[in-house]
DRENZA-535935 format. One line per field, with one value per residue: y, x, z negated of N, C-alpha, C in turn; residue number from 1. Coordinates in steps of 0.02 Angstrom, whole numbers, plus 50000, padded with zeros to 5 digits. Layout:
nY	(Y, ...)
nX	(X, ...)
nZ	(Z, ...)
caY	(Y, ...)
caX	(X, ...)
caZ	(Z, ...)
cY	(Y, ...)
cX	(X, ...)
cZ	(Z, ...)
num	(NUM, ...)
***
This chain:
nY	(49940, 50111, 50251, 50412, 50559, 50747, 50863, 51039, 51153, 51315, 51464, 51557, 51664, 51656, 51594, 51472, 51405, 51474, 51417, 51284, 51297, 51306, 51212, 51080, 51100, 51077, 50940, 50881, 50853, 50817, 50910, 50892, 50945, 51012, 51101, 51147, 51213, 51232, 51110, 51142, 51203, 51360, 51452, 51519, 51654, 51691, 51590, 51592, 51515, 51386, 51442, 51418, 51433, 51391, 51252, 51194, 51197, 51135, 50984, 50993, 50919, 50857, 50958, 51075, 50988, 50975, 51041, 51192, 51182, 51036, 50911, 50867, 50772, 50749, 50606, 50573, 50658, 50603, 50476, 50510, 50578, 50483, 50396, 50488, 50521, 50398, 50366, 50466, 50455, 50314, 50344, 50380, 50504, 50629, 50646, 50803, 50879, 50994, 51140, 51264, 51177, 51122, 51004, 50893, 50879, 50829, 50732, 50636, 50622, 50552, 50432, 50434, 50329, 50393, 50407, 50368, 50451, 50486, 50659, 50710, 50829, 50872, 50841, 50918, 51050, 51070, 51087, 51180, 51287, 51268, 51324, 51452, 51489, 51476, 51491, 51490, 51436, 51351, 51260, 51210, 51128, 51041, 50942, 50915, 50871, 50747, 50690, 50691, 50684, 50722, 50844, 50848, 50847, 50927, 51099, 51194, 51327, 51308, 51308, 51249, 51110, 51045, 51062, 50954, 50840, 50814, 50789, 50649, 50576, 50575, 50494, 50377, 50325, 50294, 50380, 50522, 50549, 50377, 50333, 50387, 50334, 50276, 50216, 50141, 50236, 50256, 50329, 50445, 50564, 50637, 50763, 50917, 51061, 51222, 51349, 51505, 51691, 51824, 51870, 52020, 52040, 51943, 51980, 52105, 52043, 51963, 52082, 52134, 52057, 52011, 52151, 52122, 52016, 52072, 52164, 52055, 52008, 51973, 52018, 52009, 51874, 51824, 51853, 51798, 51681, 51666, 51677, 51574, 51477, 51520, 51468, 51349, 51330, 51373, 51522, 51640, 51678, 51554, 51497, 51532, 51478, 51351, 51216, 51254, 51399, 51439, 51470, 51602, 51753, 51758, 51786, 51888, 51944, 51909, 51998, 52120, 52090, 52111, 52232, 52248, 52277, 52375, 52395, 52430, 52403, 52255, 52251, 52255, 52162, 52057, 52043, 52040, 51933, 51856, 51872, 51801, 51668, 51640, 51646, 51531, 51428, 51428, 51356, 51224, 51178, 51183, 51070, 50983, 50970, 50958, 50825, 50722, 50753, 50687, 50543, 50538, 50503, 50391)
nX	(50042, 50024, 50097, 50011, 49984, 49967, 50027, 50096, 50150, 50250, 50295, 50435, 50398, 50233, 50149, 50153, 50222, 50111, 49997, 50006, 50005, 49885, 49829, 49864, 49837, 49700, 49684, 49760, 49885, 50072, 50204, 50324, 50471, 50512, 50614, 50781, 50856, 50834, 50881, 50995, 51076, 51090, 51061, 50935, 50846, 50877, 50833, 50704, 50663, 50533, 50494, 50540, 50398, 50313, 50352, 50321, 50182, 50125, 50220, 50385, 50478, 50622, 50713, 50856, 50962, 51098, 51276, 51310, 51439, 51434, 51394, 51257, 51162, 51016, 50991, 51006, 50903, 50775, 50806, 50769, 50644, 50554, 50565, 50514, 50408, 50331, 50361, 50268, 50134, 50128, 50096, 49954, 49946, 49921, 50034, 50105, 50190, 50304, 50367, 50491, 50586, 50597, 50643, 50664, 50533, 50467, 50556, 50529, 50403, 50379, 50464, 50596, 50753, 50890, 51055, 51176, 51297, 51446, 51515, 51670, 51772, 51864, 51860, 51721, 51792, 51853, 51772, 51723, 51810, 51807, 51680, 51688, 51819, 51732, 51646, 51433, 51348, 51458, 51465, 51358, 51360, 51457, 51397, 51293, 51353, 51410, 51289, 51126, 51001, 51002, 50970, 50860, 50813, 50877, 50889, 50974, 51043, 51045, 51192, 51238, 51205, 51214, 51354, 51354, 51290, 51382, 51493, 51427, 51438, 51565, 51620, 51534, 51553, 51462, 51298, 51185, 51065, 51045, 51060, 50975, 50872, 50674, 50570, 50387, 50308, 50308, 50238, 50070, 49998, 49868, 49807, 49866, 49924, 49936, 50016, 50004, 50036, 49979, 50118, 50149, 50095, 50163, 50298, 50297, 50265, 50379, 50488, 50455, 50424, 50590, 50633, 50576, 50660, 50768, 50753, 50726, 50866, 50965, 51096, 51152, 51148, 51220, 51341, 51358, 51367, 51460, 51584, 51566, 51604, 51721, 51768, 51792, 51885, 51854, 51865, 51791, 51804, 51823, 51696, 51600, 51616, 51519, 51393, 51283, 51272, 51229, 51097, 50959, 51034, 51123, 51255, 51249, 51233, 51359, 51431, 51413, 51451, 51577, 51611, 51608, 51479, 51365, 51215, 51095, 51125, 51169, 51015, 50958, 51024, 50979, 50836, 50845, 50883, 50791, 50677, 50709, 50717, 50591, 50546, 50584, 50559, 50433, 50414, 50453, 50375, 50224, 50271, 50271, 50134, 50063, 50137, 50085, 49946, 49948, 49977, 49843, 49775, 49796)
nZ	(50000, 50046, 49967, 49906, 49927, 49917, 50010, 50017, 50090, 50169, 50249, 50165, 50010, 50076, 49962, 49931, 49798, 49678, 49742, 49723, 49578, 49517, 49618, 49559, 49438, 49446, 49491, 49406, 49410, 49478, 49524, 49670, 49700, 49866, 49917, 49971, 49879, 49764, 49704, 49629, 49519, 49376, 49493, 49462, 49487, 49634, 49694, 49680, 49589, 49517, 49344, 49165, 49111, 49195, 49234, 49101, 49107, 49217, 49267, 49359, 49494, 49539, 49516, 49471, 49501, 49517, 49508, 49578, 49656, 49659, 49795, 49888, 49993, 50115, 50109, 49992, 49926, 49979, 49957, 49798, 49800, 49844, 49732, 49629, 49665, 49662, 49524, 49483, 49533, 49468, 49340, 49342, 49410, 49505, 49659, 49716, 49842, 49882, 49971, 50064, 50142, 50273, 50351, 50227, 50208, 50324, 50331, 50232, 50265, 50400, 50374, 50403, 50391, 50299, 50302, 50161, 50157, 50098, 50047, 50174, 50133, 50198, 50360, 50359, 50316, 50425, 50538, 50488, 50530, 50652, 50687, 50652, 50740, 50858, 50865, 50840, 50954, 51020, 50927, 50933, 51063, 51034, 50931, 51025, 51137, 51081, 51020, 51082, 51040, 50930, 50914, 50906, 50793, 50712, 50671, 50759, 50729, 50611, 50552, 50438, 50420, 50549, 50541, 50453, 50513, 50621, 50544, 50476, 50588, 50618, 50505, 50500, 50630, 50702, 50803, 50749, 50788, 50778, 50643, 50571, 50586, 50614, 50509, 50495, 50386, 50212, 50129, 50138, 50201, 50106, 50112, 50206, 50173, 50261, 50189, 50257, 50331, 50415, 50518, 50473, 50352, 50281, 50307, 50221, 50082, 50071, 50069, 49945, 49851, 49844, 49800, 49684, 49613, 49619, 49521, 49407, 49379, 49506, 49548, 49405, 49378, 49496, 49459, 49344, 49402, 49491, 49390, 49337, 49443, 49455, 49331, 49360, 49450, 49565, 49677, 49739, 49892, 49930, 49853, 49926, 50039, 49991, 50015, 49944, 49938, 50080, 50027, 50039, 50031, 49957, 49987, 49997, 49903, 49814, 49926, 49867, 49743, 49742, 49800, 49909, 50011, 49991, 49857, 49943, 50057, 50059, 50059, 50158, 50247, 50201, 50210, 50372, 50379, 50307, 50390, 50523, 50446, 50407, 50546, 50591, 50498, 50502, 50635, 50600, 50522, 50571, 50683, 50591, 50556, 50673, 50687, 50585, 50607, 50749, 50697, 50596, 50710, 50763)
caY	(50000, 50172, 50293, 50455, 50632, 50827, 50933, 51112, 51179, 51379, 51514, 51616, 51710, 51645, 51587, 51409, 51398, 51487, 51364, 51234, 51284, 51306, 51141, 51053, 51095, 51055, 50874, 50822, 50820, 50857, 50968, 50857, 51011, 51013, 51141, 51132, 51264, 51211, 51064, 51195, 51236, 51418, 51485, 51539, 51695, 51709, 51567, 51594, 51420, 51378, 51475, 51367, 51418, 51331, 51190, 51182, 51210, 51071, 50953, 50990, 50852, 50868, 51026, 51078, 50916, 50957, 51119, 51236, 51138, 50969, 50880, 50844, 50757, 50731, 50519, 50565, 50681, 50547, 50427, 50512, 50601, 50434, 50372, 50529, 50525, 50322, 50396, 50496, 50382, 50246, 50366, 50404, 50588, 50668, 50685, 50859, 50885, 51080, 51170, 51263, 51166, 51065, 50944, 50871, 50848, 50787, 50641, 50592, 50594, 50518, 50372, 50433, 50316, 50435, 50358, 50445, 50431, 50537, 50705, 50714, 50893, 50882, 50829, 50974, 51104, 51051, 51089, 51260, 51318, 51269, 51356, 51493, 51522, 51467, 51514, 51431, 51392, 51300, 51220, 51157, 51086, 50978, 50904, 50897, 50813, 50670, 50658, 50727, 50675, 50744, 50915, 50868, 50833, 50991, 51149, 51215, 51385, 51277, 51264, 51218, 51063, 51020, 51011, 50883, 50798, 50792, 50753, 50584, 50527, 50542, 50460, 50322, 50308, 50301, 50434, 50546, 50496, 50327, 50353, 50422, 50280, 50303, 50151, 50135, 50288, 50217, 50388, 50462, 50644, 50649, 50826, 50950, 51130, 51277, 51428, 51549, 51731, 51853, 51920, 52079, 52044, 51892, 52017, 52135, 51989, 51945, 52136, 52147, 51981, 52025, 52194, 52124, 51972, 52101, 52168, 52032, 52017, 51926, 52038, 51977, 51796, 51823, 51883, 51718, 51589, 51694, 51655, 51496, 51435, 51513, 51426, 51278, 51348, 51411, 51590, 51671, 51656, 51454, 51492, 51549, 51390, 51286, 51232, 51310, 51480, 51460, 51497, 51685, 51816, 51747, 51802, 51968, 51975, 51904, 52065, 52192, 52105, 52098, 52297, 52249, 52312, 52432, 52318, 52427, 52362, 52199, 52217, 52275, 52125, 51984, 52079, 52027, 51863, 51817, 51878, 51755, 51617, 51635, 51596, 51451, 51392, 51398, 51297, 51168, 51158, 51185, 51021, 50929, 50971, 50906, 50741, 50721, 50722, 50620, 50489, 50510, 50489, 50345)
caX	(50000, 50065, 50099, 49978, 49992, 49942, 50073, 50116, 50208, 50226, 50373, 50437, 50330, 50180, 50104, 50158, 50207, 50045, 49925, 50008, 49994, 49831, 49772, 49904, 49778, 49619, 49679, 49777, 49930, 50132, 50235, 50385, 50482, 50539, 50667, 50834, 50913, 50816, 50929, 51055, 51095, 51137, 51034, 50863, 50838, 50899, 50798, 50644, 50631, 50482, 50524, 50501, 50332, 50294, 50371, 50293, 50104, 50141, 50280, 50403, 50514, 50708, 50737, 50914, 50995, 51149, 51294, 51324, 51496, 51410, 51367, 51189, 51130, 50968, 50972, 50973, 50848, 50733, 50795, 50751, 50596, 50528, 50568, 50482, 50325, 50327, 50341, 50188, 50081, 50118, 50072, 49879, 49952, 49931, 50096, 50096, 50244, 50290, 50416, 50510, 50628, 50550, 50672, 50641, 50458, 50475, 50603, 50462, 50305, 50369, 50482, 50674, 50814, 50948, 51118, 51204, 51368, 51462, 51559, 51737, 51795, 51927, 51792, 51697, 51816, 51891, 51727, 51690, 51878, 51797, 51643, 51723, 51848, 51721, 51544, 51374, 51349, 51520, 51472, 51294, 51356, 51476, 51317, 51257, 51384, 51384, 51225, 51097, 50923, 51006, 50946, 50755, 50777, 50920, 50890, 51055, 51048, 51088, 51260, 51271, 51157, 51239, 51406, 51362, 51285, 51466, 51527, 51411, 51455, 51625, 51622, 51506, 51557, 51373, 51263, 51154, 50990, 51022, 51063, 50910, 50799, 50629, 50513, 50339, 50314, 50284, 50203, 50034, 49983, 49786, 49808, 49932, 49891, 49993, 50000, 50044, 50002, 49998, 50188, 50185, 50087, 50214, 50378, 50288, 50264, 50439, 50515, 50417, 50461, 50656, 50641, 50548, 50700, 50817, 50761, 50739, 50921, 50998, 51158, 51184, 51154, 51256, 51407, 51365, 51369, 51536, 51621, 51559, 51613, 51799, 51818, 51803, 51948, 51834, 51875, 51744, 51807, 51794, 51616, 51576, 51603, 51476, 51363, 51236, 51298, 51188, 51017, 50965, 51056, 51191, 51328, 51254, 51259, 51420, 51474, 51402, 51480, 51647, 51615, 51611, 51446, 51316, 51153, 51051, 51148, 51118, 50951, 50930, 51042, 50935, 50767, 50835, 50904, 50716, 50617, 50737, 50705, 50512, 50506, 50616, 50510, 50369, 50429, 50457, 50297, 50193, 50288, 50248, 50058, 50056, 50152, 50034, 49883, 49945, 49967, 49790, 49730, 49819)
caZ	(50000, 50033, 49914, 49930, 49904, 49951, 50030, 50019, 50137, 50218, 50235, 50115, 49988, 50081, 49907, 49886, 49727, 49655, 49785, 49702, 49512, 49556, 49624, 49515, 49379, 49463, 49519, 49351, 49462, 49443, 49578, 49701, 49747, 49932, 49910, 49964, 49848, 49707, 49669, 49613, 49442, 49411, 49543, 49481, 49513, 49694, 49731, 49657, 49552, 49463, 49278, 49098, 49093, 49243, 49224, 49046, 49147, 49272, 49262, 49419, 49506, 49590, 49507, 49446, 49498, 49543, 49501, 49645, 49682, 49696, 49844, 49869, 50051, 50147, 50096, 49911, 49932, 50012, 49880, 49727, 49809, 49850, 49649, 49586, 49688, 49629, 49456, 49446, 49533, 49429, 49273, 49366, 49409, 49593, 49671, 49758, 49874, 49881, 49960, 50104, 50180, 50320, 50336, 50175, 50214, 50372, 50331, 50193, 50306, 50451, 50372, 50401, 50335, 50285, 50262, 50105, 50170, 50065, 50092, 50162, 50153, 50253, 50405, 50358, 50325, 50521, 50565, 50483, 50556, 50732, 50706, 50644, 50789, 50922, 50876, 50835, 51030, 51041, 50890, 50949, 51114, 51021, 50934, 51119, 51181, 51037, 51011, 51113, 51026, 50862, 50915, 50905, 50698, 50681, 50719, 50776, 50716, 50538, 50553, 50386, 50447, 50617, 50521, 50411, 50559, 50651, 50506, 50447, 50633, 50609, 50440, 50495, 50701, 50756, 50810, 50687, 50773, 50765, 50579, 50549, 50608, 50562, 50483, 50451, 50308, 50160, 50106, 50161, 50168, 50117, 50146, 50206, 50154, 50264, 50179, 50285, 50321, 50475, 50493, 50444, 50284, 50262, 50292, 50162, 50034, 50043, 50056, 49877, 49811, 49850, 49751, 49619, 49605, 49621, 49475, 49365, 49375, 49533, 49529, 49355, 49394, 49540, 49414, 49319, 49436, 49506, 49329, 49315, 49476, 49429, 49271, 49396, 49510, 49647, 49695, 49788, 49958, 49911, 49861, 50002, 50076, 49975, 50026, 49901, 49965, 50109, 50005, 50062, 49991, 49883, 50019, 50025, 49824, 49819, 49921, 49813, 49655, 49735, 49800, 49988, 50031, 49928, 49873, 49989, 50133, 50052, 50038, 50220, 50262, 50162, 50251, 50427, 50385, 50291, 50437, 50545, 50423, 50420, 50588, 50585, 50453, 50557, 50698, 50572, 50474, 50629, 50705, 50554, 50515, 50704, 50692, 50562, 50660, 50784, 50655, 50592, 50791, 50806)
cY	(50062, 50229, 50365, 50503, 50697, 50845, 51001, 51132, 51276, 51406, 51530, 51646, 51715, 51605, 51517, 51391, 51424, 51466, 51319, 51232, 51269, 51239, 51080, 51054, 51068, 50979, 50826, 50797, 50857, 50878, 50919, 50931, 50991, 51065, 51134, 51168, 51263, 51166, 51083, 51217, 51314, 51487, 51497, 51581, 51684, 51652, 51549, 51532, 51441, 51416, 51405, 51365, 51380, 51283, 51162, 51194, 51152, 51059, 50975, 50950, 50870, 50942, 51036, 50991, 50893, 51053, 51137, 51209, 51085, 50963, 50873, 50830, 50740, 50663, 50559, 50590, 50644, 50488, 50448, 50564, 50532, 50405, 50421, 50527, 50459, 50341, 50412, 50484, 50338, 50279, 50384, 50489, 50564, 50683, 50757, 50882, 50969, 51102, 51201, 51238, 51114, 51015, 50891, 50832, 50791, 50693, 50626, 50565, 50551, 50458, 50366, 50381, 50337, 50388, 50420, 50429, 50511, 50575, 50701, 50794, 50910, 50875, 50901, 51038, 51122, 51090, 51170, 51297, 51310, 51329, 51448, 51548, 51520, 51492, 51476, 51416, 51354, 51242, 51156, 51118, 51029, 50939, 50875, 50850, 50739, 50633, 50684, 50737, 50706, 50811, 50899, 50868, 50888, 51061, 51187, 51282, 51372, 51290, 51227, 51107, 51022, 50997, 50949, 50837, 50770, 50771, 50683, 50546, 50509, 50479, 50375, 50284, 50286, 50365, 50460, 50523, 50408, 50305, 50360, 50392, 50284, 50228, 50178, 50186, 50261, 50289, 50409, 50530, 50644, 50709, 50885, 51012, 51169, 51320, 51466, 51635, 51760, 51898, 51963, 52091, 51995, 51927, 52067, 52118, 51982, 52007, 52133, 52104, 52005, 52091, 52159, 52081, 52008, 52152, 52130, 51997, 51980, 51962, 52009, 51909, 51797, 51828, 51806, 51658, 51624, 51654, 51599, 51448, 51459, 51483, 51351, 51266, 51361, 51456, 51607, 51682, 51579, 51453, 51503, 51512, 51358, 51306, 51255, 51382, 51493, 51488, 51564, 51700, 51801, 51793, 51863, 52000, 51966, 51959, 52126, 52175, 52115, 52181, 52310, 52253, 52336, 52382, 52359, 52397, 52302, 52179, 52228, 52206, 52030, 51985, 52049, 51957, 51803, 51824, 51822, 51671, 51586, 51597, 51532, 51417, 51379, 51369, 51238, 51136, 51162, 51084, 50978, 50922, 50930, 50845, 50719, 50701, 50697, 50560, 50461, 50476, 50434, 50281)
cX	(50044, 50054, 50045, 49998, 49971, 50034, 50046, 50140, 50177, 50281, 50364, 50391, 50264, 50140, 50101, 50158, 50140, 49999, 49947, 49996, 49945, 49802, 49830, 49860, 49734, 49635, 49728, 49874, 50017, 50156, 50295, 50412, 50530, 50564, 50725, 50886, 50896, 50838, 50960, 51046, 51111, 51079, 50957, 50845, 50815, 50844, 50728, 50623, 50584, 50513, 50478, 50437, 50295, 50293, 50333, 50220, 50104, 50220, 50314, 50473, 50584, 50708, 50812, 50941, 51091, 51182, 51303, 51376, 51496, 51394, 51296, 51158, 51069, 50948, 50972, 50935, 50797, 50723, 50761, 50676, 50569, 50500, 50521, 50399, 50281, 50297, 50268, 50134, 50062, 50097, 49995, 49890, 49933, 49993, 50068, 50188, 50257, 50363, 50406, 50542, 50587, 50579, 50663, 50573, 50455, 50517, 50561, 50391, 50343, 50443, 50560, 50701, 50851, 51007, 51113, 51273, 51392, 51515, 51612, 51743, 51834, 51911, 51758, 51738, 51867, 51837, 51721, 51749, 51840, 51729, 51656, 51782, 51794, 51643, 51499, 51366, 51390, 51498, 51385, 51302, 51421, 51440, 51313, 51279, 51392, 51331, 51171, 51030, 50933, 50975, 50854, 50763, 50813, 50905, 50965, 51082, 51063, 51140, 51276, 51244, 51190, 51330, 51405, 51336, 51336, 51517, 51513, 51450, 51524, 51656, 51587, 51527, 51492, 51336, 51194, 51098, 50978, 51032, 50994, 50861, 50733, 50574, 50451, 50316, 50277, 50230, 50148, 49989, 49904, 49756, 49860, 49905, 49971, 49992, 50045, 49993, 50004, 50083, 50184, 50145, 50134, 50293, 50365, 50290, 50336, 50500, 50518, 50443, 50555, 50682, 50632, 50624, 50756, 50800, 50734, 50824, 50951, 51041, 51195, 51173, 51209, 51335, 51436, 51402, 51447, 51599, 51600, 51592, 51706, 51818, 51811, 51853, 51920, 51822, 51830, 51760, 51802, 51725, 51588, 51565, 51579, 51421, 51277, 51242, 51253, 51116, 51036, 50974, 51109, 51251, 51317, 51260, 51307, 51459, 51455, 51432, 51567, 51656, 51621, 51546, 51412, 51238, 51099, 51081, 51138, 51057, 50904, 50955, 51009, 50858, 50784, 50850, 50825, 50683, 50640, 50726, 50637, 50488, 50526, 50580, 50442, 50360, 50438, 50412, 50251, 50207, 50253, 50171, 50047, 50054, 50088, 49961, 49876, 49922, 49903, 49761, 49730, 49757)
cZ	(50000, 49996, 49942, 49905, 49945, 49955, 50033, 50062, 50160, 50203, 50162, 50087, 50051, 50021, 49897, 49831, 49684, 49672, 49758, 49626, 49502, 49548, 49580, 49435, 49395, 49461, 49468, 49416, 49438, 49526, 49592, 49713, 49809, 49949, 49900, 49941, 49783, 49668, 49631, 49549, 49436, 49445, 49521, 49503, 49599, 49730, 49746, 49644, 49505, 49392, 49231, 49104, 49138, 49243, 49138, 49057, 49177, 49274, 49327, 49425, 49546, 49575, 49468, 49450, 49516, 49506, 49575, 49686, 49713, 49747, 49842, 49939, 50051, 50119, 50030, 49901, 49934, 49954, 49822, 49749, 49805, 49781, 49653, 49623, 49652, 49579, 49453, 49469, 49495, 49338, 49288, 49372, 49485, 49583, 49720, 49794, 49905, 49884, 50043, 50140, 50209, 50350, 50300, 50202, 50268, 50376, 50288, 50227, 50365, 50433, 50372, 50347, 50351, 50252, 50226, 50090, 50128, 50088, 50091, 50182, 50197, 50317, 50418, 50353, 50400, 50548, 50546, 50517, 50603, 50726, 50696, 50690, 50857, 50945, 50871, 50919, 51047, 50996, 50896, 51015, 51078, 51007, 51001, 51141, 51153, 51024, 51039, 51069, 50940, 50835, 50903, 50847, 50673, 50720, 50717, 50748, 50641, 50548, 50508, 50418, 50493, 50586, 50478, 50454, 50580, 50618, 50474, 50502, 50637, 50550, 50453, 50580, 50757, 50731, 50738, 50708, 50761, 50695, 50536, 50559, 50580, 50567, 50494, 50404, 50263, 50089, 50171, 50147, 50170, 50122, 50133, 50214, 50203, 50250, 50213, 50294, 50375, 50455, 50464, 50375, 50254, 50245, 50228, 50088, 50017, 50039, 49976, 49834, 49815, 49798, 49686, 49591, 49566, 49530, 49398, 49356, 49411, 49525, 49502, 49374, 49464, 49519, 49398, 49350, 49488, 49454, 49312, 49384, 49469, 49389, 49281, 49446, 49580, 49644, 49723, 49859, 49962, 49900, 49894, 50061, 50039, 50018, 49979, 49928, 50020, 50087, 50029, 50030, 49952, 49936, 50006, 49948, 49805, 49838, 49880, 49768, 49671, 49763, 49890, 50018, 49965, 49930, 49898, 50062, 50141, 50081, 50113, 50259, 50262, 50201, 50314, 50421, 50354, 50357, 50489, 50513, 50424, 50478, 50611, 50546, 50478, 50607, 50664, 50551, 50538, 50681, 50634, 50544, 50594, 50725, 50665, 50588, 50710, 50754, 50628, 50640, 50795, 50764)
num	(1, 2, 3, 4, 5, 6, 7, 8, 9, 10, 11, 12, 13, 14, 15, 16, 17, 18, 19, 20, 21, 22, 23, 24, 25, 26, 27, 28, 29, 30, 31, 32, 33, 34, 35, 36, 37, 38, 39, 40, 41, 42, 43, 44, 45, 46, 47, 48, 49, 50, 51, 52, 53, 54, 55, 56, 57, 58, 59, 60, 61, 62, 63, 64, 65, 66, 67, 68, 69, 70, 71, 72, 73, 74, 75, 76, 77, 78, 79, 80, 81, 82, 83, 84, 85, 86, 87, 88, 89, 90, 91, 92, 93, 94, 95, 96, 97, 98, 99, 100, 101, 102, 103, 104, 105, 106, 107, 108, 109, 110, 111, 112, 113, 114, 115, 116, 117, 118, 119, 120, 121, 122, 123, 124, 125, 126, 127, 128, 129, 130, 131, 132, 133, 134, 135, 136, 137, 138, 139, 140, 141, 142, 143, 144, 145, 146, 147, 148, 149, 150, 151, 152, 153, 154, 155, 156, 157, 158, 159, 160, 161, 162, 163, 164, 165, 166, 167, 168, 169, 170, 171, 172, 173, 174, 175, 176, 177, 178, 179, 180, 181, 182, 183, 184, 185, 186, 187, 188, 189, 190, 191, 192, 193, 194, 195, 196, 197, 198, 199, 200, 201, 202, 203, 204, 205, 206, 207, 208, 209, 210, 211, 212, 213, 214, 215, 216, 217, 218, 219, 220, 221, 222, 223, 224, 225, 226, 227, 228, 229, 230, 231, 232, 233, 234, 235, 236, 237, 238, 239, 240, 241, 242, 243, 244, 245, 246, 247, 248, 249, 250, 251, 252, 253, 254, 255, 256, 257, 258, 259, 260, 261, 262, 263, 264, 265, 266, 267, 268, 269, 270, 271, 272, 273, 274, 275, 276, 277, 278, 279, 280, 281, 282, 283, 284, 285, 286, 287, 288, 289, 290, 291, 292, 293, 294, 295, 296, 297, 298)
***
């Protein structure tokens, strides 16, 4: 029998988290989070994680699982999403599956097995030197040329994404889609909610949301997780290469704490890189609410 559950899904400050506290009450149910910056220790603020009181309202699942330094791939994701949905089934809860990253979702609804070949840096930091001298277009026709069908599950404009692609295949010597094989799904969405909004009330939402962040204190958490990742021997040009560093906005708070831009330049900087993310996020979730209803058709 396959496991059941409601999804969440929608960009940025389109009102997930609050549609899910929400029916997370009504239906006796706990919160999966499908957030790939939420793993992260460190990082609340910046990434807008559930706060105590939330989590003390409705239980929430794969949160802080890892420090900023750690590793943390796609297969363990899968793995310990899978466990936790198990979990609160097998207690008579509703799982509710809730997040942005549409990756995540996607390798749960439609069955992905994710190796969880683990990271070699030395692989990857080959890789960020190439993209680095050669450009994200040099760096998506290598993809191309290894793997062609890898591009329907990555969107290329990741890089962070596409290098760890070029890097499982080197690590494992077969291709990322055939890596990625997809079963049967042993999960079933009995309904997938998209919250979304018309753009320009969506870029206003998350303008607002970004002030408000900004002043419950990302700066200072930005200081923090600075001095916490030194008294681990990573300098801030090293942090800069995790990958945690990709969540929005850390690079751009990173340069205000180190005095290399002013945090309105920031905050003009984090503004074009959300409105860019939004709609990447909507090419994702859009593909999935479709698979989806293939699947019912079928």
């Amino acid at each position: 029998m396959r496991s059941e559950l409601i999804v969440i899904i929608g960009p940025t400050a389109a009102g997930k988290s609050a549609r899910a506290m929400t029916l997370a009450a009504e239906v006796d149910g706990e919160i999966i989070s499908a957030d790939s910056r939420h793993i992260y220790r460190r990082m609340d603020i910046g990434t807008n994680k559930p706060t105590r009181m939330d989590c003390s309202i409705v239980p929430h699942h794969l949160i802080d699982l890892r420090e900023p330094q750690e590793s943390f791939s796609l297969g363990e994701y899968v793995r310990l999403a899978r466990a936790a949905i198990a979990d609160v089934r097998a207690r008579g809860k509703v799982p509710l599956l809730v997040g942005g990253t549409g990756q995540y979702v996607r390798a749960l609804l439609e069955g992905w097995r994710v190796p969880e070949a683990p990271p070699r840096e030395d692989i990857r930091r080959r890789w960020q030197e190439f993209l680095a001298l050669h450009g994200q277009d040099a760096l998506r026709r290598e993809l191309e040329a290894r793997d062609p069908a890898a591009l329907t599950t990555i969107d290329p404009r990741n890089t962070r994404r596409v290098i760890r692609a070029l890097e499982v295949m080197e690590i494992t010597g077969a291709r990322w889609s055939e890596l990625q094989r997809r079963e049967p799904p042993d999960l079933r969405a009995v309904s997938i909610l998209y919250i979304n909004l018309p753009r320009p009330a969506l870029y206003a939402r998350a303008d607002a949301r970004l002030r408000d962040m900004i002043e419950q204190g990302w700066l200072e958490e930005t200081r923090a997780l600075l001095d916490y990742l030194g008294s681990q021997g990573i300098d801030p040009d090293a942090a800069l290469r995790l990958p945690a560093m990709s969540a929005l906005g850390y690079r751009q708070m990173i340069a205000v704490v180190r005095g290399q831009m002013t945090l309105e330049e920031a905050i003009a900087a984090i503004q074009r890189d959300t409105r860019r993310f939004i709609r990447a996020q909507d090419t994702w979730f859009r593909a999935i609410v479709t698979n989806a209803a293939a699947q019912r058709a079928r």
